[in-house]
Backbone bond lengths (Angstrom), bond angles and torsions (degrees), N, CA, C in turn:
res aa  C-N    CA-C-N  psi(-1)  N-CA   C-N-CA  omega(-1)  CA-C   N-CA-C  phi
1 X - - - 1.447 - - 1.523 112.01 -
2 X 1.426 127.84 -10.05 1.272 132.10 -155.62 2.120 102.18 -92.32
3 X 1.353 98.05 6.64 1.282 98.00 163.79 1.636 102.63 -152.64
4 X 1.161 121.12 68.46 1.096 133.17 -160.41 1.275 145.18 5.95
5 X 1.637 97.21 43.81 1.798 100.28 -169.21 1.252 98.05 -132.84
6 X 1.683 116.68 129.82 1.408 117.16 -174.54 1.767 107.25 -60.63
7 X 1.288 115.15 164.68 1.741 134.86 -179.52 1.307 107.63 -108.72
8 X 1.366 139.27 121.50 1.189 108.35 136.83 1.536 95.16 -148.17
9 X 1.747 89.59 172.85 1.359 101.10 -168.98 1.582 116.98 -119.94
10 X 1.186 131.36 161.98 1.631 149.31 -166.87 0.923 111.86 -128.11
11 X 1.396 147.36 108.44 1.058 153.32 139.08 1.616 131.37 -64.40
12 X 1.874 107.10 129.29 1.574 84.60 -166.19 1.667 97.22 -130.47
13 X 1.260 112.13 139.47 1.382 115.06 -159.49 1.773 105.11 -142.42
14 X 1.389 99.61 160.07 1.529 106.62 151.82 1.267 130.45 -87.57
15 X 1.319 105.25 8.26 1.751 102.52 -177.68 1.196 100.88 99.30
16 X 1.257 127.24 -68.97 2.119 129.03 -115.12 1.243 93.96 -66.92
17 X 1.770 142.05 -29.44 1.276 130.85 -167.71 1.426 112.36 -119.54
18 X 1.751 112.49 39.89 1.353 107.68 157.01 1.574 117.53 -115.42
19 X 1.344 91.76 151.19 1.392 96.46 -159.19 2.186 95.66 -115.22
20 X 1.225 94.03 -147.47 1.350 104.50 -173.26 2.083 93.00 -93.35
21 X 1.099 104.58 -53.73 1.350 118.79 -177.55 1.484 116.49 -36.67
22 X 1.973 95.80 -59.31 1.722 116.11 -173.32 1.565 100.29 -64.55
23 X 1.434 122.74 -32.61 1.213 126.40 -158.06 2.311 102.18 -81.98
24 X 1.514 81.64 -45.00 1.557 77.62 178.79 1.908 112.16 -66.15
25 X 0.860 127.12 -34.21 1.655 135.72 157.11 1.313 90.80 -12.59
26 X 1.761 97.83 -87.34 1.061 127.81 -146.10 1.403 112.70 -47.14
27 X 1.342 113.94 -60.10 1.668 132.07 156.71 1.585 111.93 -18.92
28 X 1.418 98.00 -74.87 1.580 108.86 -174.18 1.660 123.45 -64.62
29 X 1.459 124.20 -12.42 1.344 151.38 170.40 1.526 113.74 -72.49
30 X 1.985 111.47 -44.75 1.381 138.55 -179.16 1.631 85.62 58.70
31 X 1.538 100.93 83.14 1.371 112.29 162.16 1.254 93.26 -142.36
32 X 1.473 92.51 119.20 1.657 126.08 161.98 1.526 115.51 -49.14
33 X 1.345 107.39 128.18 1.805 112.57 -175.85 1.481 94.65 -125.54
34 X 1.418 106.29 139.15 1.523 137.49 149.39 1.800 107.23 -88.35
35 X 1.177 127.94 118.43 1.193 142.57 143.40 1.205 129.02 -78.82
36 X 1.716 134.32 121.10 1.013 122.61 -161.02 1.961 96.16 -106.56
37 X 1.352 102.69 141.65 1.444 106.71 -177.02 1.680 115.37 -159.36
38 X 1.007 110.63 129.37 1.918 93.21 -164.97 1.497 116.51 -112.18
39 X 1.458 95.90 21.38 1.858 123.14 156.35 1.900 86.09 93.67
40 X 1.521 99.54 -124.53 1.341 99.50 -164.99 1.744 126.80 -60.05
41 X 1.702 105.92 129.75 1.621 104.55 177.88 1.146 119.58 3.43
42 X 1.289 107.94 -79.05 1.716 135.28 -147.25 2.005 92.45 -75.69
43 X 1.145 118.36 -27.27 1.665 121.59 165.58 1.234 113.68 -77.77
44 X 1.621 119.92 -64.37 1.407 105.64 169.83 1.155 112.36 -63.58
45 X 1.211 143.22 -69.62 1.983 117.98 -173.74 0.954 114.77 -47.04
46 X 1.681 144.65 27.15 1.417 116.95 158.91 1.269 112.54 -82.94
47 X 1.553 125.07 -29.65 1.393 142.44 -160.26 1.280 108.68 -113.18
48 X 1.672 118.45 -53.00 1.821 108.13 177.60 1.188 103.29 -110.54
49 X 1.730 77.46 126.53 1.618 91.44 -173.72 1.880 104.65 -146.72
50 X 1.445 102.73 169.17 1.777 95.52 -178.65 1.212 125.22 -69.92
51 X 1.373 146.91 166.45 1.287 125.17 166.63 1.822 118.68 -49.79
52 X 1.502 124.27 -19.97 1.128 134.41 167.38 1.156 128.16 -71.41
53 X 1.425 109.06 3.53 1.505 120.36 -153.33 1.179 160.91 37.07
54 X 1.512 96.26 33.42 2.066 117.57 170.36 1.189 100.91 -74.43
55 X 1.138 112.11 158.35 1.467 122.51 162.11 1.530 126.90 -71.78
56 X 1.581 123.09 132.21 1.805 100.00 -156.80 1.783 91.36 -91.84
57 X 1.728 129.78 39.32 1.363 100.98 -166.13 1.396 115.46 -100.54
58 X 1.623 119.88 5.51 1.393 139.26 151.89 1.158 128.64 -41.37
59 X 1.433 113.00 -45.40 1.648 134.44 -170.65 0.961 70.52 -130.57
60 X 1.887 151.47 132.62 0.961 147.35 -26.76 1.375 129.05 -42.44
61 X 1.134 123.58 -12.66 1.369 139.06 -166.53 1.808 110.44 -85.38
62 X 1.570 95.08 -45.91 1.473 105.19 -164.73 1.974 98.39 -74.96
63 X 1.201 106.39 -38.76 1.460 113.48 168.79 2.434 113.78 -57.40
64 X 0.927 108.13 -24.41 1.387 95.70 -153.59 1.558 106.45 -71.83
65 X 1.323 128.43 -20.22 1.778 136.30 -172.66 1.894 86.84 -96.79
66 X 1.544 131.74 -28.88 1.891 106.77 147.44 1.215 127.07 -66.56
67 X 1.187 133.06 -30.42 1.255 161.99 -151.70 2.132 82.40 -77.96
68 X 1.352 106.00 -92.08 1.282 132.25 178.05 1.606 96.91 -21.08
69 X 1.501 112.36 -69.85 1.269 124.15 -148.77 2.104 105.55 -57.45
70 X 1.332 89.80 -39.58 1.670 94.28 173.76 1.430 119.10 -92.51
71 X 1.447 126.62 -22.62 1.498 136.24 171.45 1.281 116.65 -132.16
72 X 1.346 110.25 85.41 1.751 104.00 -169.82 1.432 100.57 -94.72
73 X 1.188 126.67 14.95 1.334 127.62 158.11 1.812 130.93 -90.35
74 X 1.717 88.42 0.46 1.796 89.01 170.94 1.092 108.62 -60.19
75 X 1.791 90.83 147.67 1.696 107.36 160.18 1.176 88.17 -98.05
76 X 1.649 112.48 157.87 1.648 156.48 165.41 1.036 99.86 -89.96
77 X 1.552 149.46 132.94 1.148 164.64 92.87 1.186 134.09 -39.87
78 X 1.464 113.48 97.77 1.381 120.98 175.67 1.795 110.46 -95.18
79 X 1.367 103.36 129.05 1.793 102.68 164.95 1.677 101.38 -96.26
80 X 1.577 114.68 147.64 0.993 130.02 -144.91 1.270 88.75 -127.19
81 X 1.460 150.55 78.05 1.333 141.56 171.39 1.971 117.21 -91.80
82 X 1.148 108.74 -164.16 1.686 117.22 -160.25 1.846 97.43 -65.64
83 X 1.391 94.83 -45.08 1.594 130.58 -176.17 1.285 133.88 -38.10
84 X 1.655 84.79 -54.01 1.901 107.40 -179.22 1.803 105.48 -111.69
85 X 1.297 123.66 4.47 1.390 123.18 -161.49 1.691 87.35 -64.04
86 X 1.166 140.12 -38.59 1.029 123.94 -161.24 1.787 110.21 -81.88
87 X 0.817 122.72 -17.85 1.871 122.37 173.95 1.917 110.01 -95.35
88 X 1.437 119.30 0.69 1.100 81.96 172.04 1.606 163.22 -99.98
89 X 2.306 91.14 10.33 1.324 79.85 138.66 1.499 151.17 -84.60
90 X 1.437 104.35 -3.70 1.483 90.32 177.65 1.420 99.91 -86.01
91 X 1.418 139.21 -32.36 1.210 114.08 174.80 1.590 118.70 -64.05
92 X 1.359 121.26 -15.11 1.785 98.88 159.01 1.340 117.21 -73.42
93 X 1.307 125.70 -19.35 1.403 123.26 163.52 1.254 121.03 -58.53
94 X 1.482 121.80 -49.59 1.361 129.41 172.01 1.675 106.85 -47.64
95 X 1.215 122.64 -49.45 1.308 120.98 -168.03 1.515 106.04 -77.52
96 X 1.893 130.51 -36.31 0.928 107.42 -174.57 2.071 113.25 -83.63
97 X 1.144 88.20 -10.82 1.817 79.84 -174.26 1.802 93.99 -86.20
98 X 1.333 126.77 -0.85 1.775 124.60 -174.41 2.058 79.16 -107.71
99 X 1.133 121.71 52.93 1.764 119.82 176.17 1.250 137.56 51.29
100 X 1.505 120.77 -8.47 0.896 133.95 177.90 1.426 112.67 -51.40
101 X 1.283 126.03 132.39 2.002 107.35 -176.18 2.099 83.13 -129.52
102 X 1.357 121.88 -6.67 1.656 87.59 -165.31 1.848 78.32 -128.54
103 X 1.433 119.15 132.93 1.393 128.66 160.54 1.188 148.47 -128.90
104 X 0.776 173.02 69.35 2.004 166.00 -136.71 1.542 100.62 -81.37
105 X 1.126 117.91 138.14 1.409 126.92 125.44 1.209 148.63 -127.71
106 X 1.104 112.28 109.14 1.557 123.09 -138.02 2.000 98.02 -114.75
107 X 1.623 98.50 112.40 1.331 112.88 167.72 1.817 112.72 -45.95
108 X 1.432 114.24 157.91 1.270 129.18 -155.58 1.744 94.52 -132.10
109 X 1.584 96.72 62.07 1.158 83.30 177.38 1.651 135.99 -114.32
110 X 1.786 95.48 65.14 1.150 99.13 163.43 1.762 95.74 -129.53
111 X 1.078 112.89 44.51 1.357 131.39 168.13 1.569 109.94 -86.73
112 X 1.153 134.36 116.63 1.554 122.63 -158.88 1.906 111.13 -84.27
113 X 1.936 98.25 -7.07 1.478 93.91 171.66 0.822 129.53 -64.35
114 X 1.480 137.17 -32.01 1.862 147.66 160.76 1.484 79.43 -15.99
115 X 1.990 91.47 134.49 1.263 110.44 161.92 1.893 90.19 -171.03
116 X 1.274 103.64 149.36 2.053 120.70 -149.46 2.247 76.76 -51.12
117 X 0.897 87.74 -42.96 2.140 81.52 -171.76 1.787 90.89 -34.18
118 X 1.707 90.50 -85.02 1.207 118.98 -178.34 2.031 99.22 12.06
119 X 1.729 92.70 -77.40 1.171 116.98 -156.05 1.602 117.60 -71.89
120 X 1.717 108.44 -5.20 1.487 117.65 162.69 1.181 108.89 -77.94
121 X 1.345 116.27 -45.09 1.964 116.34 170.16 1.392 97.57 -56.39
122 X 0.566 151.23 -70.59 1.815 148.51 -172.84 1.587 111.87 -32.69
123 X 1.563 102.54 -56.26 1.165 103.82 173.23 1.551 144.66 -74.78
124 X 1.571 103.96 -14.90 1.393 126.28 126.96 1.568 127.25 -19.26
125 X 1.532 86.75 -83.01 1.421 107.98 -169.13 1.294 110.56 -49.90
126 X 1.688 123.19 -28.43 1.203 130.24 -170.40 1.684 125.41 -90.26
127 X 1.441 90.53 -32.40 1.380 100.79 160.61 1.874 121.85 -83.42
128 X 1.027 136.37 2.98 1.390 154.15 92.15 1.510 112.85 7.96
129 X 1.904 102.32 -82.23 1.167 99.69 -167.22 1.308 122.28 -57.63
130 X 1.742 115.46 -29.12 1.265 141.73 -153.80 1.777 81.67 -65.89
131 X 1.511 101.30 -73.92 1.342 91.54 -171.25 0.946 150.65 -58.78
132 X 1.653 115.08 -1.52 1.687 132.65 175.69 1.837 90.66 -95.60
133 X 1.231 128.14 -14.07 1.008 120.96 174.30 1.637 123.21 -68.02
134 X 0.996 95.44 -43.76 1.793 123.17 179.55 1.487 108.43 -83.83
135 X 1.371 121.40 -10.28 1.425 123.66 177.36 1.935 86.26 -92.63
136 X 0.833 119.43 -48.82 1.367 104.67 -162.91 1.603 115.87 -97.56
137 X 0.817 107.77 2.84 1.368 111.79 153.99 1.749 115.00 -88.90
138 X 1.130 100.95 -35.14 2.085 95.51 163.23 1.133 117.77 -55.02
139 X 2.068 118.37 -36.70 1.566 114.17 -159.85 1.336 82.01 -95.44
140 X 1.695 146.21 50.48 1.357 126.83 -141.17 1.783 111.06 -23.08
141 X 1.144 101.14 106.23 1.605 112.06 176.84 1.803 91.45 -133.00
142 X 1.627 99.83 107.24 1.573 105.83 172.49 1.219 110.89 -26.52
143 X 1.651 141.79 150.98 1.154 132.08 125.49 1.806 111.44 -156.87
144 X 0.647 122.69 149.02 1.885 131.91 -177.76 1.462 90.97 -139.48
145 X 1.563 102.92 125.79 1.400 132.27 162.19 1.376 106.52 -128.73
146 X 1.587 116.83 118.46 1.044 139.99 -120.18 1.924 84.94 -98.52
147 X 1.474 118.72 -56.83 1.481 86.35 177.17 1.158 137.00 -82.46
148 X 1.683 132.86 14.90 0.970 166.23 146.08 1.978 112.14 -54.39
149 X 1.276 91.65 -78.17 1.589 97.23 -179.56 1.389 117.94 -42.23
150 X 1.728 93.18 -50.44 1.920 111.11 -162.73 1.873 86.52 -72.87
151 X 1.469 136.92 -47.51 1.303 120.60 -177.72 1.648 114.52 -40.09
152 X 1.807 96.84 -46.68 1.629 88.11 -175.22 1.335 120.44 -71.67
153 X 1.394 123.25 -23.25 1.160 130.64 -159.54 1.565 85.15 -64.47
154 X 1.059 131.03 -70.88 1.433 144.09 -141.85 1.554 112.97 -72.36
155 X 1.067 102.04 -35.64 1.540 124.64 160.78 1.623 117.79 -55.87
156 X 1.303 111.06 -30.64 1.823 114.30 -164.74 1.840 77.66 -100.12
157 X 1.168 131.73 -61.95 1.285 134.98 174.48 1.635 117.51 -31.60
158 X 1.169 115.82 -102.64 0.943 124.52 174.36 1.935 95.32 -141.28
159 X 1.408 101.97 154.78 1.705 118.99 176.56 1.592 89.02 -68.62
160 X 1.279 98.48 155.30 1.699 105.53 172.60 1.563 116.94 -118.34
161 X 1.361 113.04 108.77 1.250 104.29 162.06 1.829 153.04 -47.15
162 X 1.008 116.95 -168.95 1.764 102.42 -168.26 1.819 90.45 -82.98
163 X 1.178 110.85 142.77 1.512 134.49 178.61 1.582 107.99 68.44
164 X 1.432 143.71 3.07 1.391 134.45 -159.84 1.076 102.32 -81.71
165 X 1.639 124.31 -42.45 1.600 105.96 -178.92 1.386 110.90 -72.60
166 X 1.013 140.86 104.18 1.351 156.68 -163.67 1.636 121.64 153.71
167 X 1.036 105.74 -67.69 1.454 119.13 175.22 1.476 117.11 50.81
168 X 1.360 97.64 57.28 1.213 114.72 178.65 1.841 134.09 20.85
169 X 0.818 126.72 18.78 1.327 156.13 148.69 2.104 111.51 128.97
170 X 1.561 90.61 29.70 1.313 87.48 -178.11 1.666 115.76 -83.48
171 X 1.090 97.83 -21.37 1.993 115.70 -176.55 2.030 101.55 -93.31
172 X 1.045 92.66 -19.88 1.857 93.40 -149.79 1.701 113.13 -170.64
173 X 1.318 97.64 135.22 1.340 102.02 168.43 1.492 100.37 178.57
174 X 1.829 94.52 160.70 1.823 109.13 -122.85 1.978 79.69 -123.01
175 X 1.444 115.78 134.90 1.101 106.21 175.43 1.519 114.64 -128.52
176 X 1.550 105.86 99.83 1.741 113.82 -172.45 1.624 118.86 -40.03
177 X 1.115 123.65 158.60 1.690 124.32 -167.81 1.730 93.82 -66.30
178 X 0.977 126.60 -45.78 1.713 122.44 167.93 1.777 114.96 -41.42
179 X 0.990 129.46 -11.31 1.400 136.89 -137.83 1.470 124.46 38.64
180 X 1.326 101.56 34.71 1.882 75.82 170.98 1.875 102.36 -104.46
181 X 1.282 94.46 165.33 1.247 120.02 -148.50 1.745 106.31 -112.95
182 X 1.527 117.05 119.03 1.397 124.89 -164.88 1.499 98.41 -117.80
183 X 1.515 130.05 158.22 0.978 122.24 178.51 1.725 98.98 -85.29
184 X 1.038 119.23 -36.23 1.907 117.60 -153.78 1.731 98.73 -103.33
């Protein structure tokens, strides 16, 4: 605030080491959390997994109704790879009927499987989402899906040109657990 521009911060995690404690912090700080979760089991355990190699979507799971209870404004983060393109609308279903109301799913595309198919299942999958989107907004049942919402937002605003959402670290910038420092 000391040059008149509000701060705030996002935190983005896997869950596994929040507790009731980390979470009340977090609350009382009003730092925004990203949760990463890739909806159904058998989707999230392909990718997060232990160094032993279980799947961590058990203990993310048992955390998400604490999670909720102190930040019911997390977004869920889904990564969207070659792998799982085909479940992820039902895994946004899974997440919104398990409470989840705010989510992303954000393609992985420096994954070298993308291929033009690939990206018709995607587009499937997305028009899917569209329509569980529009179903629950009729039964008004909260939900924001983040590249959906943020399209409209920007659209009723102003259209966005090539590179603007970013703005090169003038809006935002992301600082990895190493500290180095990204603009987007």
């Amino acid at each position: 605030e000391a040059v008149g521009k509000p701060m705030f911060f996002r935190l983005s995690t896997n869950g596994l080491l929040l507790n009731e404690k980390k979470l009340h912090y977090i609350r009382e700080h009003n730092i925004h959390m990203a949760v990463s979760l890739d909806g159904l089991p058998k989707v999230h355990d392909l990718h997060r997994v232990y160094p032993d190699g279980r799947g961590s979507w058990q203990d993310v799971d048992a955390r998400i109704d604490m999670i909720l209870e102190y930040m019911p404004s997390t977004i869920f983060v889904s990564i969207i790879s070659p792998d799982t393109v085909d479940s992820v609308a039902d895994s946004l279903q899974y997440m919104r009927e398990r409470g989840i109301k705010y989510s992303l799913q954000q393609p992985d595309f420096s994954n070298p499987g993308w291929t033009p198919q690939m990206f018709e299942r995607l587009e499937t999958q997305y028009r899917r989402m569209a329509d569980f989107m529009l179903d629950c907004m009729r039964h008004e049942r909260d939900i924001y899906i983040g590249q959906f919402n943020e399209k409209i937002r920007s659209h009723i605003n102003r259209p966005l040109g090539p590179g603007l959402n970013c703005d090169v670290g003038r809006k935002k910038i992301s600082v990895a657990p190493d500290g180095d420092i990204f603009p987007c």
